[in-house]
C-alpha positions as CSV (number, residue, x, y, z in Angstrom):
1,X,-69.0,46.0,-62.2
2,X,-70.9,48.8,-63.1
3,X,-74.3,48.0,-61.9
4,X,-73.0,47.2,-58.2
5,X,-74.5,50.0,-55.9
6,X,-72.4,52.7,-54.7
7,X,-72.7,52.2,-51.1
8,X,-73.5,48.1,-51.0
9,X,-71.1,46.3,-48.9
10,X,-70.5,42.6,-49.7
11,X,-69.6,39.9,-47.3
12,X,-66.7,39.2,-48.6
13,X,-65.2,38.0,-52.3
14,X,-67.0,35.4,-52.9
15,X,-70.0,37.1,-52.1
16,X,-69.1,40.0,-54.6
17,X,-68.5,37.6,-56.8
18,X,-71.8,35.9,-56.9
19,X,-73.5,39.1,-57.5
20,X,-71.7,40.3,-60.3
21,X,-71.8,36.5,-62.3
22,X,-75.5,36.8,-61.6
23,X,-76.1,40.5,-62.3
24,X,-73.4,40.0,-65.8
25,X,-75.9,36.3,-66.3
26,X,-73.4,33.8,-65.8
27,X,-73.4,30.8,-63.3
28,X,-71.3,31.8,-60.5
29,X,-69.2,28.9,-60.7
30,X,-68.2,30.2,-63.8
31,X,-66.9,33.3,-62.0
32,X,-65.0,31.0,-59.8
33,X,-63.2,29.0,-62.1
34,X,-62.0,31.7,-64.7
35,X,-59.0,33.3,-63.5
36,X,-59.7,36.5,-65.2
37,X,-63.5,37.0,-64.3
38,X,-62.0,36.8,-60.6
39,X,-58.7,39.2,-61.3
40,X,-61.7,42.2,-62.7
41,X,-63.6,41.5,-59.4
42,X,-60.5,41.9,-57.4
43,X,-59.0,44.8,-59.4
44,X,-62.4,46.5,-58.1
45,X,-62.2,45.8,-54.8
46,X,-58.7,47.2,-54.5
47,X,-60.6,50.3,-56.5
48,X,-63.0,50.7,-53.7
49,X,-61.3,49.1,-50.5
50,X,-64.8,49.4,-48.5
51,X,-66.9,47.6,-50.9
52,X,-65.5,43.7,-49.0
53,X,-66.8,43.9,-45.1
54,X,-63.4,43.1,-42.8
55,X,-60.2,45.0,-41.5
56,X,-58.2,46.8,-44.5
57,X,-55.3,45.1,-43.5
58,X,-57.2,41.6,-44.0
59,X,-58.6,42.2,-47.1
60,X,-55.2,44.0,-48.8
61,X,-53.3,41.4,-47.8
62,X,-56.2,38.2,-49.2
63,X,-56.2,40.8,-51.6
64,X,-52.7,41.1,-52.8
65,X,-51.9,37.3,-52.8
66,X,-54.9,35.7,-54.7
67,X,-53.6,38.7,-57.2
68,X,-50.3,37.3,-57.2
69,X,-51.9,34.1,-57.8
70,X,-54.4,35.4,-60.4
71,X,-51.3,36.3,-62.5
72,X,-49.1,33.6,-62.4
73,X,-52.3,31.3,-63.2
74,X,-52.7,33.8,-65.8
75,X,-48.9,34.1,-67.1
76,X,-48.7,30.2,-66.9
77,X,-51.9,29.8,-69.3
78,X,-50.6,32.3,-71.6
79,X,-47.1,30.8,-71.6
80,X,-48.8,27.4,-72.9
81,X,-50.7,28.9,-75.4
82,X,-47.3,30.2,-76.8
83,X,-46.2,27.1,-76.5
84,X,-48.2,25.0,-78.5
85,X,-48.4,28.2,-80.8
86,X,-44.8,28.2,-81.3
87,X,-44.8,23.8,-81.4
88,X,-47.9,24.0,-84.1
89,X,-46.0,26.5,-85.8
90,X,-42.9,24.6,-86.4
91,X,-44.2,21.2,-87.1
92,X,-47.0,23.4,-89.8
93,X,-43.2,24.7,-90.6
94,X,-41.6,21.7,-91.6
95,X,-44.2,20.2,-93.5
96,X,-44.6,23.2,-95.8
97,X,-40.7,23.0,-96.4
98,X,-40.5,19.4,-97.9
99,X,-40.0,20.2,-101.1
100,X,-42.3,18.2,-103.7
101,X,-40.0,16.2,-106.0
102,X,-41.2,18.0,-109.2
103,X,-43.6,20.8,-109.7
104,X,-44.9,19.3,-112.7
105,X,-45.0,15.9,-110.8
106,X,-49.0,15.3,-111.0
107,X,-48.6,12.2,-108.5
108,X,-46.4,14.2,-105.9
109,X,-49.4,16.9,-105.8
110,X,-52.1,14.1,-105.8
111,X,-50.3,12.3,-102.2
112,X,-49.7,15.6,-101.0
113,X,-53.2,16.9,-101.6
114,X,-54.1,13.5,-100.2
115,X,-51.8,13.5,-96.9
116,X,-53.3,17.4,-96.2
117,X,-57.2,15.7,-96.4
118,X,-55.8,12.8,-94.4
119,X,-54.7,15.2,-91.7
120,X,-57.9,17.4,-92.0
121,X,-60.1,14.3,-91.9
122,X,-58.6,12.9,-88.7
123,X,-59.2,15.9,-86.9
124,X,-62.4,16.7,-87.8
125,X,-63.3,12.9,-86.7
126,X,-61.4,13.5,-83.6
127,X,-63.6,17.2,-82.7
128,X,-66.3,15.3,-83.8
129,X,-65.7,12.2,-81.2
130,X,-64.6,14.9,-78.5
131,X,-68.2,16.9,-78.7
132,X,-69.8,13.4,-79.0
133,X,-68.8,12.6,-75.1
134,X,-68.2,15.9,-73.9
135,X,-72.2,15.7,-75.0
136,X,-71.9,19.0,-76.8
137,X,-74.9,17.9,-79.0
138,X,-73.0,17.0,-82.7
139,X,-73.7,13.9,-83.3
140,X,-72.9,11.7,-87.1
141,X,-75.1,9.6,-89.0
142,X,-72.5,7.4,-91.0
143,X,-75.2,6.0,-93.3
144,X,-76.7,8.6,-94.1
145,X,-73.6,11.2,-94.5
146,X,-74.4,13.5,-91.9
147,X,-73.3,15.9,-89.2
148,X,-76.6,17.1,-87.3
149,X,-77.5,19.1,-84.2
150,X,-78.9,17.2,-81.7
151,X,-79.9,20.3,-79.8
152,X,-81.8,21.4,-82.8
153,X,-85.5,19.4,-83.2
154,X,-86.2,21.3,-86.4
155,X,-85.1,21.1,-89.8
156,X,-82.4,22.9,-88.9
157,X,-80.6,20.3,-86.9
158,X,-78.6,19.6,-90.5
159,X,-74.7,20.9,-89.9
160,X,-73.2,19.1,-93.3
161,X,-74.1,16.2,-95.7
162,X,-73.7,14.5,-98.9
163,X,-72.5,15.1,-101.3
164,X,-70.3,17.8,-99.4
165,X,-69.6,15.3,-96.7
166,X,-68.7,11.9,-99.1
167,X,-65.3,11.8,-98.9
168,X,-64.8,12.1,-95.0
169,X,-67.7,9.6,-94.4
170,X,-65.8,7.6,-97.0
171,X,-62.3,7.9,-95.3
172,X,-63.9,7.4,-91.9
173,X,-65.3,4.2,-93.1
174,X,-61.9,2.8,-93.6
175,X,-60.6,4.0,-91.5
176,X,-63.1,3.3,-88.4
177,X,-60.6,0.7,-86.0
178,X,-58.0,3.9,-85.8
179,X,-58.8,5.8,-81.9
180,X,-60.3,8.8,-84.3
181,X,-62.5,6.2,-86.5
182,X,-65.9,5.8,-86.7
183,X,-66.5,3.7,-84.0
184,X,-67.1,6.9,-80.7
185,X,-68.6,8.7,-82.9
């Protein structure tokens, strides 16, 4: 917001807000879309009310709801985020609470060390599947015991591998008819 000119007017917001995405480097659509880029760009115009072209009235009152709006889009997002804060939290909560039978119960520690790689397994298969069709560019080679880069053409393209990555690759295998399995990846 700093580098807009003292004494440049702008169409209106929209327009204000494709010069400050491209003067900050970002796509304006990504101004658009995040409800905080667009809250700073309307906290400034209500700074300087003759920076948008169009009666004062006009403007405060455009101005004033998409504010309104701005914050309960805002409040809404942050209330979710507490949410599934609160919901992580209490199932994470009652897991850590089962008591294990015996302390000095070797085989209650090896399934419970087993259920926590089970859980950690399935969701590193599942971010691995999700940035596999969101096209992110991490890809698996199953054979070969690999997370790469495909963004990267180097040598540098290598994210994990054996021997680090043998027993998820392992667990996948058996698991690979499951929805976080082996077979989007």
């Amino acid at each position: 917001m700093k580098a807009v000119p003292r004494r440049t007017r702008f169409e209106d917001f929209n327009a204000l807000a494709r010069y400050v995405a491209n003067a900050a480097g970002m796509h304006p659509t990504t101004m658009a879309r995040n409800p905080r880029y667009r809250k700073v760009v309307w906290d400034y115009i209500q700074s300087r009310p003759g920076i948008v072209s169009g009666g004062a009235e006009q403007i405060q009152a455009s101005m004033g709801l998409e504010i309104s709006r701005l914050d309960v889009a805002l409040l809404k997002r942050d209330n979710e985020r507490l949410r599934k804060m609160l919901s992580n939290r209490l199932s994470h909560g009652s897991e850590a609470t089962e008591p294990i039978s015996h302390i000095g119960n070797e085989e209650a520690r090896t399934n419970d060390l087993r259920r926590s790689f089970e859980l950690t397994a399935t969701v590193l298969a599942r971010l691995l599947n999700w940035a596999a069709e969101k096209e992110i560019g991490i890809i698996t080679d199953i054979n070969r015991g690999e997370i790469l880069d495909a963004a990267e053409i180097s040598g540098d393209r290598l994210v994990a591998a054996r021997p680090d990555t043998t027993p998820f690759f392992d667990w996948l295998r058996q698991h690979s008819g499951h929805a976080y399995g082996s077979d989007r990846s």
